[in-house]
KOLTIBA-313330 format. One record per residue: residue in three letters; x negated, z negated, y negated of N, C-alpha, C in turn. Coordinates in nm, 2 decimals. Each point is the difference from the previous one (the first is absolute). Example, Ala and Ser with C-alpha at 12.3 -4.5 7.8 and 13.67 -1.06 7.14 Angstrom:
type,n.xx,n.zz,n.yy,ca.xx,ca.zz,ca.yy,c.xx,c.zz,c.yy
ALA,-1.32,-0.78,0.57,0.09,0.00,-0.12,-0.09,0.00,-0.12
SER,0.04,0.07,-0.11,-0.09,0.00,-0.11,0.08,-0.08,-0.11
//
This chain:
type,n.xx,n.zz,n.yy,ca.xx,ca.zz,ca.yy,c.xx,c.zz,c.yy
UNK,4.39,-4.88,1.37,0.04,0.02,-0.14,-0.11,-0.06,-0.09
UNK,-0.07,-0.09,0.05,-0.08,-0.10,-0.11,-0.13,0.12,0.00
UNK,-0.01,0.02,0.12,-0.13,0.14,0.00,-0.05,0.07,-0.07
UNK,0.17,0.09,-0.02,0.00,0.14,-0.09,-0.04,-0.07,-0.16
UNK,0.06,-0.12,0.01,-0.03,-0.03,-0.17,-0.16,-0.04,-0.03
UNK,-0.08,0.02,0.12,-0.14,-0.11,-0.03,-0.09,0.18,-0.06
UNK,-0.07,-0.02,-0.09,-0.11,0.06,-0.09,-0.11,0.04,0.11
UNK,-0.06,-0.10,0.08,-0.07,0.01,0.08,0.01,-0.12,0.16
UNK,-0.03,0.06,0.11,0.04,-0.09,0.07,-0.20,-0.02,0.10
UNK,-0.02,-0.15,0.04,-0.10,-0.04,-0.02,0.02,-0.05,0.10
UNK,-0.14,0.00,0.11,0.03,-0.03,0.12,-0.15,-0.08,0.04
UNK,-0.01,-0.09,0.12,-0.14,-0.02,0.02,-0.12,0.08,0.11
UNK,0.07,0.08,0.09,-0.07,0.06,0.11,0.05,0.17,0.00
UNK,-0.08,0.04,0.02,0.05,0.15,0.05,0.10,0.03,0.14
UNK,-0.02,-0.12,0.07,0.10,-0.02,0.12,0.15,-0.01,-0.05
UNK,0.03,-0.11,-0.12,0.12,-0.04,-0.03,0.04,0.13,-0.07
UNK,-0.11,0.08,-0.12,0.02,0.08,-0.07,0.05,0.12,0.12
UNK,-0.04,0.04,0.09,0.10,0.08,0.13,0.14,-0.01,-0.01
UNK,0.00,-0.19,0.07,0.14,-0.01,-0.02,0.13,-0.01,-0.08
UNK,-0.07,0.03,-0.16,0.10,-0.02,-0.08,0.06,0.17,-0.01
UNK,-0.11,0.03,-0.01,0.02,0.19,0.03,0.07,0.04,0.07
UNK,0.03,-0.02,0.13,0.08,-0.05,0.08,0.13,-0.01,0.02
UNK,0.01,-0.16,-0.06,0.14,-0.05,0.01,0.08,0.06,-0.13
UNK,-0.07,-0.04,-0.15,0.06,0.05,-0.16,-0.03,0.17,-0.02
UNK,-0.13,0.00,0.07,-0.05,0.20,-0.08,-0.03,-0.03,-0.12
UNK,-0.10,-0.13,-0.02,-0.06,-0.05,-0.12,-0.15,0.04,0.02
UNK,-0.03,0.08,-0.06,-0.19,-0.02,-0.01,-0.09,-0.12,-0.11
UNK,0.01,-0.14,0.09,-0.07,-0.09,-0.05,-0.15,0.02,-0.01
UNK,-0.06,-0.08,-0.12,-0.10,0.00,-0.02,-0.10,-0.14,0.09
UNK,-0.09,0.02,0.05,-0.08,-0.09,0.04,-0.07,-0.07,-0.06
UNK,0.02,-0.15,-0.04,-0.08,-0.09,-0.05,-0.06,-0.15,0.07
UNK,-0.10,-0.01,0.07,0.00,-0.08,0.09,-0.10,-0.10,-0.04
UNK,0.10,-0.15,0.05,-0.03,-0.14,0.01,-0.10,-0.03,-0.08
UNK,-0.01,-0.08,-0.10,-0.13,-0.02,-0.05,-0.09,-0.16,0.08
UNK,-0.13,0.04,-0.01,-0.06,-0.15,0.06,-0.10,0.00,-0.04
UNK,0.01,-0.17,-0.02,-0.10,-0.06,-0.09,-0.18,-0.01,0.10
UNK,-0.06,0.14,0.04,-0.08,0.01,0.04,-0.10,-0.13,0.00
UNK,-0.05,-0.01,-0.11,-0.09,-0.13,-0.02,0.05,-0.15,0.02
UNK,0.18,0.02,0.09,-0.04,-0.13,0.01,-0.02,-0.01,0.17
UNK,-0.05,0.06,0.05,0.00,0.02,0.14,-0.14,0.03,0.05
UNK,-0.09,-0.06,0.07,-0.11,-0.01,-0.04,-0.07,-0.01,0.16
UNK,-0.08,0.03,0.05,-0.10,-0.03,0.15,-0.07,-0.09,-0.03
UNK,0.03,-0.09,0.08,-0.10,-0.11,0.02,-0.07,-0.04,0.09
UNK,0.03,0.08,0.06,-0.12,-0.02,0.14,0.07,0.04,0.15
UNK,-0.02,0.02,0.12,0.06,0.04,0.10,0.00,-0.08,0.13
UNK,0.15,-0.09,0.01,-0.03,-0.11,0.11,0.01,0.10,0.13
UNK,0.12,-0.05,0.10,-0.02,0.04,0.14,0.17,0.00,-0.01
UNK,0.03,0.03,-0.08,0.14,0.02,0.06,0.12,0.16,-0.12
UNK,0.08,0.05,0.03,0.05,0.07,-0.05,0.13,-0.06,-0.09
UNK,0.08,0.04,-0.05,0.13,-0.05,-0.03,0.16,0.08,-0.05
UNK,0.03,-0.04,0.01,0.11,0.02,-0.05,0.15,-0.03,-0.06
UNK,0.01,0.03,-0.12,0.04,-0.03,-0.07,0.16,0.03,-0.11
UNK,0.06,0.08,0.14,0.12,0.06,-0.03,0.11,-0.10,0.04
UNK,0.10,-0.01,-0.07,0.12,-0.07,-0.02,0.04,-0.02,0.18
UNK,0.02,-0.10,0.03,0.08,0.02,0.16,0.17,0.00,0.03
UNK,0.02,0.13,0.00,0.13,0.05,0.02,-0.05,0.11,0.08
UNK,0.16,0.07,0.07,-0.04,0.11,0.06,-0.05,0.15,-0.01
UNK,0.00,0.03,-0.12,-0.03,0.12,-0.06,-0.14,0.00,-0.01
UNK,-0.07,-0.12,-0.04,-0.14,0.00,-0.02,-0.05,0.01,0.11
UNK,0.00,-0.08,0.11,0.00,0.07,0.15,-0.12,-0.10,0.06
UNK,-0.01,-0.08,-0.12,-0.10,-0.17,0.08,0.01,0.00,0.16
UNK,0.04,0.06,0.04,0.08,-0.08,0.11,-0.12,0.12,0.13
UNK,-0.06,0.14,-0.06,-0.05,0.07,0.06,-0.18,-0.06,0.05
UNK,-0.02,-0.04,-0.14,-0.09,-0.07,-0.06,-0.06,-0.15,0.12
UNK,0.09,-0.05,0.02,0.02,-0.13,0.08,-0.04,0.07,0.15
UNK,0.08,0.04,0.03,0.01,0.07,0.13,-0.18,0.06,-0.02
UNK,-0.03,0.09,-0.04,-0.11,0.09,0.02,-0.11,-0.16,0.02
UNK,-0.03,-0.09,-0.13,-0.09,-0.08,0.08,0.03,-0.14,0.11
UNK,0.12,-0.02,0.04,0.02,-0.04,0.09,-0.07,0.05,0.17
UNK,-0.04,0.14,-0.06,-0.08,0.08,0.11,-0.11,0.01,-0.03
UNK,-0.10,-0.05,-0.12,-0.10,0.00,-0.05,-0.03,-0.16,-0.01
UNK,-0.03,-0.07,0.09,-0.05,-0.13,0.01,-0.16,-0.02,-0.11
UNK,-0.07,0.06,0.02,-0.09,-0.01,-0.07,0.01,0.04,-0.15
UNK,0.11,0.06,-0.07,0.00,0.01,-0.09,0.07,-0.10,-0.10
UNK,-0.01,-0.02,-0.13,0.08,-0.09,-0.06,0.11,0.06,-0.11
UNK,0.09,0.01,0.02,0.09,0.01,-0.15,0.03,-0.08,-0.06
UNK,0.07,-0.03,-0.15,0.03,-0.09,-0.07,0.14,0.03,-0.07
UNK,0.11,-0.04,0.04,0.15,0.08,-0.05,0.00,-0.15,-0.11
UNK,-0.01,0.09,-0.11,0.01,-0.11,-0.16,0.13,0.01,-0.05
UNK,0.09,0.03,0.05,0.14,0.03,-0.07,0.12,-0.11,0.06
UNK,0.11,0.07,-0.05,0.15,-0.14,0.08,0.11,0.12,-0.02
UNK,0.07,-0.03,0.04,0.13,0.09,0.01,0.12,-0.05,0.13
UNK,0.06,0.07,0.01,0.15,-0.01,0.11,-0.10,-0.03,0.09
UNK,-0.10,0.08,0.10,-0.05,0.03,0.12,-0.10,-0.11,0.03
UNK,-0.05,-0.03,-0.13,-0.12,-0.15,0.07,0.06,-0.08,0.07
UNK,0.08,-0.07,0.03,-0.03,-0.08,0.08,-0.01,0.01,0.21
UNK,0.11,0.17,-0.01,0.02,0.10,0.12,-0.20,0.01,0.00
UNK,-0.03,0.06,-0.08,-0.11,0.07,0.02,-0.11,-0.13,0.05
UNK,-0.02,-0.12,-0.03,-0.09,-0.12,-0.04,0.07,-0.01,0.22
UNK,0.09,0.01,0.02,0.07,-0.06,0.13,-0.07,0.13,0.10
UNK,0.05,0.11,-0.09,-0.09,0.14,0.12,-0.15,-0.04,0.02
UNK,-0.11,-0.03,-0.12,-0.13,0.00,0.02,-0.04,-0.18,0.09
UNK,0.13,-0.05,-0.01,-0.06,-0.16,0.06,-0.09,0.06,0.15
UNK,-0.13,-0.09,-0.03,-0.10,-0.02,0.09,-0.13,0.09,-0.03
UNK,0.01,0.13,-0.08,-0.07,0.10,-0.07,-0.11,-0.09,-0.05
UNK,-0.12,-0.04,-0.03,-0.08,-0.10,-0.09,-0.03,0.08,-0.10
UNK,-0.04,0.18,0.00,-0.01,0.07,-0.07,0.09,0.09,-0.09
UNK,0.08,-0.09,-0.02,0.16,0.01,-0.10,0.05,-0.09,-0.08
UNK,-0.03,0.00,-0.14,0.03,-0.09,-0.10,0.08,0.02,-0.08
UNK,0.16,-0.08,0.00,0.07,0.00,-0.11,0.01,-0.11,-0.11
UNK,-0.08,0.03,-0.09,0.00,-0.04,-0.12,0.16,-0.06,-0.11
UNK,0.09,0.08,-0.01,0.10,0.01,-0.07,0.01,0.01,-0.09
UNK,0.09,0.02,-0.15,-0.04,0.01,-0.12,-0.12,-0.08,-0.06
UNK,-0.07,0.05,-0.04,-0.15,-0.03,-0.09,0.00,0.02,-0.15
UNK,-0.10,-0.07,-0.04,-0.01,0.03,-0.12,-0.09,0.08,0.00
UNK,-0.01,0.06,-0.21,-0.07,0.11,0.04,-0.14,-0.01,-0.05
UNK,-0.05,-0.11,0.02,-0.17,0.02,-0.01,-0.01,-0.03,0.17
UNK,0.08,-0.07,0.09,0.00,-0.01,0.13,0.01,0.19,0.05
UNK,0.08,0.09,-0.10,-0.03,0.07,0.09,-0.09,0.11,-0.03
UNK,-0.05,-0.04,-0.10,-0.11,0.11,-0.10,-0.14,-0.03,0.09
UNK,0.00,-0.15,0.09,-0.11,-0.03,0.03,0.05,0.02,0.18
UNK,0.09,0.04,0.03,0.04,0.05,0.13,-0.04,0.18,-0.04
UNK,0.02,0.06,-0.08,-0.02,0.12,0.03,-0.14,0.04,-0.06
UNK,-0.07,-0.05,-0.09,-0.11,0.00,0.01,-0.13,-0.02,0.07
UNK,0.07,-0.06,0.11,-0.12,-0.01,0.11,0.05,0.01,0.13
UNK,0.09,0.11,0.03,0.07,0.05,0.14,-0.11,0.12,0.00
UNK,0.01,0.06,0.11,-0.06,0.09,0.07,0.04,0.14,-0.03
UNK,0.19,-0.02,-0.01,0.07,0.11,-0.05,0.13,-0.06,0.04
UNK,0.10,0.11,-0.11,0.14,-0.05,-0.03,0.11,0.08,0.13
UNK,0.09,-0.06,0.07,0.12,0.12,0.06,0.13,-0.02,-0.07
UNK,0.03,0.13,-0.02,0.15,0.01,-0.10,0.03,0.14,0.07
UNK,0.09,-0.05,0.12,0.10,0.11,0.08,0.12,-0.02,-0.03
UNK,0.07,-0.01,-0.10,0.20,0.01,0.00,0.02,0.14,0.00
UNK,0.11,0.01,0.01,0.12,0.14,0.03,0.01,0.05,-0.12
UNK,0.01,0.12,-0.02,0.08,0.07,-0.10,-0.02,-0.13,-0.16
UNK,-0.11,-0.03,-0.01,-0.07,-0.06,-0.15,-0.03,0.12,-0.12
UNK,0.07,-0.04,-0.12,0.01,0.07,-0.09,-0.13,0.07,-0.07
UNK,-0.05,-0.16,0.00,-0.16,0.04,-0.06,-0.05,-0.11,0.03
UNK,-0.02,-0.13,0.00,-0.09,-0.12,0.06,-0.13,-0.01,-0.07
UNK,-0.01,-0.16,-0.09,-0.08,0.00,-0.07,-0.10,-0.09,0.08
UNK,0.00,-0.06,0.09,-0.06,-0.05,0.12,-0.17,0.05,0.03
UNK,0.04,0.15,0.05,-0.13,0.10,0.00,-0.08,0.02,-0.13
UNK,0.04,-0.01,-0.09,-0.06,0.06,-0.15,-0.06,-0.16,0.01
UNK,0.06,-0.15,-0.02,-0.04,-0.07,-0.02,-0.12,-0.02,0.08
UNK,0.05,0.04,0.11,-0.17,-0.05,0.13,-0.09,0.09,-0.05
UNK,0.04,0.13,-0.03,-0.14,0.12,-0.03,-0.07,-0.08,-0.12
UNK,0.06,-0.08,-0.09,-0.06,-0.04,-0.10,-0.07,-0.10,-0.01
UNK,0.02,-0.06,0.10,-0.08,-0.12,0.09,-0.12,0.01,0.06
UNK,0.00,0.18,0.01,-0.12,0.07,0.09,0.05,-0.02,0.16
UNK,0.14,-0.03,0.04,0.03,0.02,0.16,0.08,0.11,0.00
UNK,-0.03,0.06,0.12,0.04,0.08,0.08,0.11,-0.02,0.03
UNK,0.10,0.09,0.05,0.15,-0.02,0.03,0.05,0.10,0.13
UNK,0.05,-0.11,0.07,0.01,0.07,0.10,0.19,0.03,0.01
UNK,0.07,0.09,-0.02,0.15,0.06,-0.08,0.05,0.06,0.12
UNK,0.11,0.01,-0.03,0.11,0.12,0.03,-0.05,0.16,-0.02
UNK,0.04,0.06,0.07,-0.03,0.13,0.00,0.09,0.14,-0.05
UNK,0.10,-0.10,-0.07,0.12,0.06,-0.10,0.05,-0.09,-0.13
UNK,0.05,0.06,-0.06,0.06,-0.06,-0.15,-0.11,-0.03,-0.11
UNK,0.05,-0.10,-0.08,-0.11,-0.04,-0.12,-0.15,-0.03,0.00
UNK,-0.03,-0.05,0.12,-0.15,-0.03,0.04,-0.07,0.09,0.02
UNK,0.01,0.15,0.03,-0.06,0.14,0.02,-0.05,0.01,-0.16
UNK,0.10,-0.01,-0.09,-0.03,0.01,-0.13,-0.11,-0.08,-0.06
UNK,-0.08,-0.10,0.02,-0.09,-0.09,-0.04,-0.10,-0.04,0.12
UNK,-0.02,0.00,0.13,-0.03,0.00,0.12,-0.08,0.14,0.03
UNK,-0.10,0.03,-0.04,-0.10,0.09,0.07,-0.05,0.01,0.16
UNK,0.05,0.09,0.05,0.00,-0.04,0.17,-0.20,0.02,0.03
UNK,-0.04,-0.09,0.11,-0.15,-0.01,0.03,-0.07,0.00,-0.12
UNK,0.02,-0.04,-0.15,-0.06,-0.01,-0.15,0.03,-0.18,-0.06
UNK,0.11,-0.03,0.02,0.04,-0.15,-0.04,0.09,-0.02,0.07
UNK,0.00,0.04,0.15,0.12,-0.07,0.11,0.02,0.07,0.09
UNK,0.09,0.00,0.08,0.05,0.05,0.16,0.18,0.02,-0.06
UNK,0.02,0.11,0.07,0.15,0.03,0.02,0.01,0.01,0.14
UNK,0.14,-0.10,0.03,0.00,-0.09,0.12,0.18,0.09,0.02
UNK,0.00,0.04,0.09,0.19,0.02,0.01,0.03,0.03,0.17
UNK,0.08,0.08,0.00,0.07,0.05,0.19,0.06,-0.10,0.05
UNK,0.10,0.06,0.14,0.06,-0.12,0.06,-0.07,-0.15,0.02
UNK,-0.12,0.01,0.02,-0.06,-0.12,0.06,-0.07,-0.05,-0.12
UNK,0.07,-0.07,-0.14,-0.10,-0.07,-0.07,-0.12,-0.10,0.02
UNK,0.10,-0.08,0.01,-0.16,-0.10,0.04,-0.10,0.06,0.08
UNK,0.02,0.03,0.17,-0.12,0.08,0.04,-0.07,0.09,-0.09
UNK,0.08,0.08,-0.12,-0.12,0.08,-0.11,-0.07,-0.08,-0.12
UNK,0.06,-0.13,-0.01,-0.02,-0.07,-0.09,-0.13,-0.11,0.05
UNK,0.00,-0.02,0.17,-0.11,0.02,0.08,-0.13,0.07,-0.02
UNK,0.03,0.13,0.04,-0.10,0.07,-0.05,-0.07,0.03,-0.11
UNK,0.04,-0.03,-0.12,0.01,0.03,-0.13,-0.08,-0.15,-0.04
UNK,0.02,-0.12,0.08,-0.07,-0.11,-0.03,-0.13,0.02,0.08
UNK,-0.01,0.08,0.10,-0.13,-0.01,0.03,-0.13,0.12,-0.04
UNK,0.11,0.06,-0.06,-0.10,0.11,-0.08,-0.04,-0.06,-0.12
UNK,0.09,-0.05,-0.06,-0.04,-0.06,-0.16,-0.14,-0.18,-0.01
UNK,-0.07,0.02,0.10,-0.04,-0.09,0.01,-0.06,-0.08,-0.14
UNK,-0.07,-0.11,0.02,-0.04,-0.07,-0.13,-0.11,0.13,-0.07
UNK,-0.07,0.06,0.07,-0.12,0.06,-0.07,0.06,0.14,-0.05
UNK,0.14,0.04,0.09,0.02,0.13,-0.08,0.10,-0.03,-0.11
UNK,0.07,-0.12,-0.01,0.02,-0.06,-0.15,-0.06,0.02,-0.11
UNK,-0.09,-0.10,0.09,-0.11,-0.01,-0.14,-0.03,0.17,-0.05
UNK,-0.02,0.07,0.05,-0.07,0.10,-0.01,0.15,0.07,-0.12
UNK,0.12,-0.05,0.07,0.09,0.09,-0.10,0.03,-0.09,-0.18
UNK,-0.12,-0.09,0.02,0.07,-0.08,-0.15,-0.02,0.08,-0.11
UNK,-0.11,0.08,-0.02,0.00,0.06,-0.14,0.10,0.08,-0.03
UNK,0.04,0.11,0.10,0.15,0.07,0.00,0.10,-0.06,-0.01
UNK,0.03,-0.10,0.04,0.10,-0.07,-0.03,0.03,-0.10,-0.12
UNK,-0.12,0.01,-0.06,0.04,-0.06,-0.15,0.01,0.13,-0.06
UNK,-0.10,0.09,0.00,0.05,0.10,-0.08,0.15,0.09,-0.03
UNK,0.03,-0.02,0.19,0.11,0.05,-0.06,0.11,-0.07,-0.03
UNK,0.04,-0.14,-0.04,0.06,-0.08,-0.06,0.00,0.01,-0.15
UNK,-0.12,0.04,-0.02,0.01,-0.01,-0.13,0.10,0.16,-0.06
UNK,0.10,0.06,0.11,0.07,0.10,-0.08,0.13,-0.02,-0.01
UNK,0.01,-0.16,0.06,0.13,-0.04,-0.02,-0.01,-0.13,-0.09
UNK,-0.11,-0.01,-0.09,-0.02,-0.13,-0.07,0.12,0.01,-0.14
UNK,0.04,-0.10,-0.05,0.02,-0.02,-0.12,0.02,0.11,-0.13
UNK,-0.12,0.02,0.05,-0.02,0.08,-0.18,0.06,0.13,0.08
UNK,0.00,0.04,0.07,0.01,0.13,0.09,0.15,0.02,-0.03
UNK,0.07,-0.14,0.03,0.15,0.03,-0.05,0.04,0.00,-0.10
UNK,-0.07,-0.06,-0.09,0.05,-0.03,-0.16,0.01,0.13,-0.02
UNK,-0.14,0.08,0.00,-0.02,0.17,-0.08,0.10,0.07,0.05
UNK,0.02,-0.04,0.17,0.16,0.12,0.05,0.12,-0.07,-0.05
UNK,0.04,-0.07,-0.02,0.10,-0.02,-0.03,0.07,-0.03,-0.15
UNK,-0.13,0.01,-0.06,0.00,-0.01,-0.15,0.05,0.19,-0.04
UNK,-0.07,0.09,0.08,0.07,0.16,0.00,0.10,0.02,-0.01
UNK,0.11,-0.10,0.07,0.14,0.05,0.01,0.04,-0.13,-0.10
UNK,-0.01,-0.07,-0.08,0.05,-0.04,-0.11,-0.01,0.06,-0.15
UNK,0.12,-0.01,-0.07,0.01,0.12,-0.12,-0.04,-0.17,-0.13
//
């Protein structure tokens, strides 16, 4: 009922904008996430990857763990807290190459993602995820899901890997050893650039259209 009365209905992903079509037979308009590009910055590139998604089960941390639990020589850095850390901290005990951080602050994590290698952001059915836009604007690479909101801002082999199929982590595996440090590096200019189409001002101008 509240629907039919709305002027315009305003959505953040072309994914969700599906599902509203969908469930109401509403054709929402797309207006997506604004981010403060400039405050996300590269600062250099240590030896380890990270990630940075909430730990619950939807986000899918738990794929993430698993894949370098089989990659000894590699390092991840899981900067977040949620329901699952302390399961997840218990799954990687003895891993040396597995760091849970927990809630951070955020010059702790401006200077955690400014000098990773590259970002992983694999949850389920994610609306839009400002995660990826943040890391592209960092100049990192993103290694994602291969469905939902991250297709939308996630350039496949340009500013990341799309990682999915029954066997995650094994693809989230291979997806880490393609993305090495040097073809990172190689993807930073694409990846700031194309952050900058979900910056700030990007949303003011769209969303300023649909105000009378």
């Amino acid at each position: 009922q509240a629907v039919k009365q709305m002027d315009v209905v305003l959505t953040n992903s072309q994914y969700v904008k599906k599902r509203i079509k969908e469930a109401l037979g509403v054709d929402a308009h797309v207006v997506y996430p604004p981010c403060d590009t400039g405050h996300f910055k590269w600062q250099g590139q240590g030896d380890f990857y990270l990630s940075l998604a909430r730990l619950d089960g939807l986000k899918r941390v738990d794929a993430i763990v698993e894949a370098f639990m089989q990659m000894p020589d590699q390092k991840v850095v899981v900067a977040s807290g949620g329901a699952e850390f302390e399961g997840l901290k218990q799954k990687a005990k003895g891993h040396d190459n597995i760091t849970f951080t927990g809630w951070l602050s955020e010059t702790e994590l401006l200077h955690l993602l400014g000098n990773c290698i590259a970002t992983l952001y694999v949850p389920e059915d994610e609306d839009f995820g400002m995660t990826p836009v943040e890391s592209m604007a960092a100049g990192k690479p993103v290694i994602c899901s291969d469905h939902g909101g991250p297709l939308e801002s996630v350039v496949d082999s340009e500013t990341g890997m799309y990682v999915g199929g029954n066997d995650l982590p094994e693809a989230i595996i291979d997806a880490v050893s393609a993305l090495t440090p040097e073809k990172a590096l190689s993807m930073r200019a694409a990846c700031e650039q194309r952050a900058l189409a979900f910056d700030t001002q990007v949303f003011i101008k769209k969303i300023s259209s649909f105000l009378v």
